[in-house]
N, C-alpha and C positions, 0 to 999 in steps of 0.2 A: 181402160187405157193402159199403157206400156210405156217405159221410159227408159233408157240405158243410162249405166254408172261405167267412168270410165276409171275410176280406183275404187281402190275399199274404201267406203268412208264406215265410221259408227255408225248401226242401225237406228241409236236415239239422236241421233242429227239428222236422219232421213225420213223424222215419223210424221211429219205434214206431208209429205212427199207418199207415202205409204198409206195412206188412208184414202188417197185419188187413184192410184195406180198400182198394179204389177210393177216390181221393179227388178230388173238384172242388172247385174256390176260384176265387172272384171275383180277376178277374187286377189290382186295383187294390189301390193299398196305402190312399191316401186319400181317395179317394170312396166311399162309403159302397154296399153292393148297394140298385139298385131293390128296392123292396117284390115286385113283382110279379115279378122273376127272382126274388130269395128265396122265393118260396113256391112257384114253379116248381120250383126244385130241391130240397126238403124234402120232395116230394111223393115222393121216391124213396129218400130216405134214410133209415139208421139210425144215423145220428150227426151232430148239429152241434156245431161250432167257432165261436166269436164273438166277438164284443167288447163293450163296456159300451155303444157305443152302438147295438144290434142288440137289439130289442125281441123275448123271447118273449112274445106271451099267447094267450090260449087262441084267438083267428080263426087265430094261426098252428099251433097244436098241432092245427087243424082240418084245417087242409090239408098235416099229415105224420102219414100214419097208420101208418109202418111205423118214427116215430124212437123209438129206445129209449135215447138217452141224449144230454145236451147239457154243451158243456164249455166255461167263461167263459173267456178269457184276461186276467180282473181278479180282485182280492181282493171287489169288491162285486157283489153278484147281485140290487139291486133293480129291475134291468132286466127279470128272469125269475120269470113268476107260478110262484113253486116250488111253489104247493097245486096248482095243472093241472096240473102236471107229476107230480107224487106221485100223484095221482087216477088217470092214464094210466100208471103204472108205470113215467116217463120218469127216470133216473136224472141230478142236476146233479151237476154240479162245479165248481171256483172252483179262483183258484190265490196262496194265501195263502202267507206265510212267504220266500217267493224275493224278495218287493220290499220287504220291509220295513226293512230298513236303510235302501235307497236312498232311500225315498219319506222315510225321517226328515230323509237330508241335505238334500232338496227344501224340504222345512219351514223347516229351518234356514236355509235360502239364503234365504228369503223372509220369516222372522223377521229377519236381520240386515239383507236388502235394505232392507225397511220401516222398520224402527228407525233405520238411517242412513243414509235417502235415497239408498240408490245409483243408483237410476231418475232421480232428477232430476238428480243431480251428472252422470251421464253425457248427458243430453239437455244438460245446461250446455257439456259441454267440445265435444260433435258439432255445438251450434247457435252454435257462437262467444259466450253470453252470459257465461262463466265471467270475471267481471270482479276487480279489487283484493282482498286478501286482507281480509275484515269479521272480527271478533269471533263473531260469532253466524250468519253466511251456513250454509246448507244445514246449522243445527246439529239434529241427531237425539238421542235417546234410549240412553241407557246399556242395555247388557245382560245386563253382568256382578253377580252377588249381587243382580238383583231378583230377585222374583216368578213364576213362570210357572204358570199353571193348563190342566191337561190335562184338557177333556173328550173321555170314552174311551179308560182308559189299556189298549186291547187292545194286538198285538203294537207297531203302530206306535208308538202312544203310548208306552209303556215305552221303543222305541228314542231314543224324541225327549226322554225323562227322563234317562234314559244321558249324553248329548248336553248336558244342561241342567245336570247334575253338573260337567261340565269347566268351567262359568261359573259353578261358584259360584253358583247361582239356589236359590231357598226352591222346591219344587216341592208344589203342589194339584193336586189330582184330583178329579174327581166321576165319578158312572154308577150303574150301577139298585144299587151295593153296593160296599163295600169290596174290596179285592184283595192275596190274599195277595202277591202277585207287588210289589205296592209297599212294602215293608216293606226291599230291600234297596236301593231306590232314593231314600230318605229322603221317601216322597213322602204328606202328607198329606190325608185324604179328607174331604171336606166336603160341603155343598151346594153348587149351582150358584149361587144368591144370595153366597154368602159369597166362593165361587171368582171372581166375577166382579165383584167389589166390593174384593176383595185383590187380585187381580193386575194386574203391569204388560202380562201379555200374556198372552192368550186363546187357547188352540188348539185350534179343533175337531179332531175326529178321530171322531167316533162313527159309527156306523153308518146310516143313512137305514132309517128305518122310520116307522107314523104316527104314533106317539108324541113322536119327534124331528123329523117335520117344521116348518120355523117354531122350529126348537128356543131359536134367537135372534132375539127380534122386538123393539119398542120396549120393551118393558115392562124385558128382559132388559140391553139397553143402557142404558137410565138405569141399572144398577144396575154400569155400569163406570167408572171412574175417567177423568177428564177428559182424560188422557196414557195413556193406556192405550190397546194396538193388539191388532185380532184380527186371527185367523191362520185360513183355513178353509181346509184341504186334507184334505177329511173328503168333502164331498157338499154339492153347491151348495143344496140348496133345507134344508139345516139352519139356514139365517141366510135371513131375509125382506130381500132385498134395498131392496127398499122404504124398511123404517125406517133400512136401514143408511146410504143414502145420505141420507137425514134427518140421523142422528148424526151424520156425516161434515160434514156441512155448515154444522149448527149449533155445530159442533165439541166435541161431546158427548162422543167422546172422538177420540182425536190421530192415528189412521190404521188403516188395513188393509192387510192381506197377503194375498191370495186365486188359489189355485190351477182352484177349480172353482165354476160356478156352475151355478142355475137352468135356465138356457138356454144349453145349447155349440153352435157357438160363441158368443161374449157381443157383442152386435150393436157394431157400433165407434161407434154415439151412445149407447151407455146413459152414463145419467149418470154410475156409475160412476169410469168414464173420464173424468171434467173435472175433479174432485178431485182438488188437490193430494199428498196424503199417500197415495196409493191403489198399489201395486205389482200388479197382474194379471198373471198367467201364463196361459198355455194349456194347462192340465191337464199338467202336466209331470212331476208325482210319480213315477211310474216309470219316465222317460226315459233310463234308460243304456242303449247298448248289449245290454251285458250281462242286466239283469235282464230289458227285453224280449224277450230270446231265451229265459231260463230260465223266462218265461210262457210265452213259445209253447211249447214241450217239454212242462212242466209240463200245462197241457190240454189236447195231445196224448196225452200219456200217461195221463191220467184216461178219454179218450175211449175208447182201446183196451183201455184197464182193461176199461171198462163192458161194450165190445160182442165181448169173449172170459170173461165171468162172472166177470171177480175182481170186488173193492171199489175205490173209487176211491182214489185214492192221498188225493185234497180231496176230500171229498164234501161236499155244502153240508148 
């Protein structure tokens, strides 16, 4: 059997994977494979390895007709038409549960970065303007015993409630229903109207689907408090960037914290970026070390699940 890698991963993350299969990988870590080597190489495969930003849909299921199983190295897989793939008998995988601590402390870093301007106090002290001690200079937002609303309290979320217990915060949640799982985390359920009109801080997390796309537009912003900051390390097109930079500007409400957007990378003039209170990351939620390796393993080992007939260890 034969399998395609669509980045470098470590060879000792891909040794279950190895023991089943021939394996070829794009020898780049971040340049992304041409389209056209990608579908070169699938043409012979029965297994791919990929990333969140490696498009399966069905022109590529067209030109791998011997793949029998595809394995994400992320928790999200709306990259991959999963009905094509169910239709062809293509088995997914995904690789949930190994990031989710990390991806909470990511949130966290970028909830406090936000709340107390550490982006700007640090461009203060690097560009020499960090002047006389003021009263009120670079003053931010408390974040101890507010507010915090969880939309989609799945694993991560719950981890980022955990987390929001140490600060003494009142903890909302919305999503399609109630969860028993919030019951020891003191976390109550409401509507998104209510969550986001109570809280001092907004954290997406939910899963990108069409139902949640746009899931925060203007309508949903006027309905957040004037000091009030969102937090999206969930999936970039869950928030209409559009009105966000509207609200941000008209100062509708007091800032954002944002891991993932629309469009990666996030072009360096979007408006975005000119806004004051604005903290951007580059998709950094699962960046340790660590957890990135136990992805890569992780759907390795879903892959060779697949293509020696057991279950996947993630199946989507």
């Amino acid at each position: 059997m034969r399998v395609y890698v669509t980045r470098r991963l470590p060879s000792d993350c891909l040794q279950s994977l190895s023991t089943v299969a021939e394996i070829g990988m794009w020898r780049e870590e971040a340049v992304p494979v041409p389209d056209a080597v990608l579908r070169e190489e699938v043409h012979s495969a029965d297994g791919l390895l990929l990333i969140l930003t490696d498009r399966v849909d069905r022109s590529l299921l067209d030109a791998a007709p011997h793949l029998r199983a595809v394995s994400t190295m992320s928790v999200g897989y709306d990259h991959i038409d999963v009905a094509a793939c169910r239709e062809r008998g293509i088995a997914v995988g995904h690789t949930p549960d190994v990031l989710t601590e990390t991806t909470a402390d990511l949130c966290w870093a970028l909830l406090l970065g936000t709340a107390r301007r550490l982006y700007q106090g640090q461009r203060a002290v690097v560009e020499g303007t960090w002047g006389s001690w003021a009263p009120f200079y670079l003053a931010g937002q408390d974040v101890h015993h507010k507010t915090i609303g969880i939309v989609g309290l799945g694993r991560i979320g719950q981890a980022v409630a955990r987390r929001a217990q140490g600060f003494s915060m009142r903890i909302l949640y919305t999503g399609p229903r109630p969860r028993s799982e919030a019951e020891p985390l003191g976390a109550l359920y409401c509507s998104l109207p209510t969550l986001l009109a109570e809280s001092d801080f907004v954290v997406l997390l939910a899963p990108l689907r069409p139902e949640t796309h746009h899931l925060i537009g203007s309508a949903e912003l006027a309905h957040m408090r004037s000091d009030a900051i969102l937090i999206n390390a969930g999936r970039g097109a869950l928030v209409d960037e559009a009105a966000l930079v509207d609200a941000l500007a008209m100062e509708r409400i007091w800032g954002a914290g944002l891991d993932v957007y629309e469009r990666e990378p996030l072009p360096p003039d979007h408006p975005l970026l000119r806004l004051p209170r604005v903290v951007a990351l580059p998709h950094l939620g699962s960046a340790t070390v660590e957890t990135r390796r136990a992805m890569a393993r992780l759907a390795a080992e879903n892959l060779a699940d697949a293509l020696t007939g057991r279950p996947m260890r993630h199946p989507v």
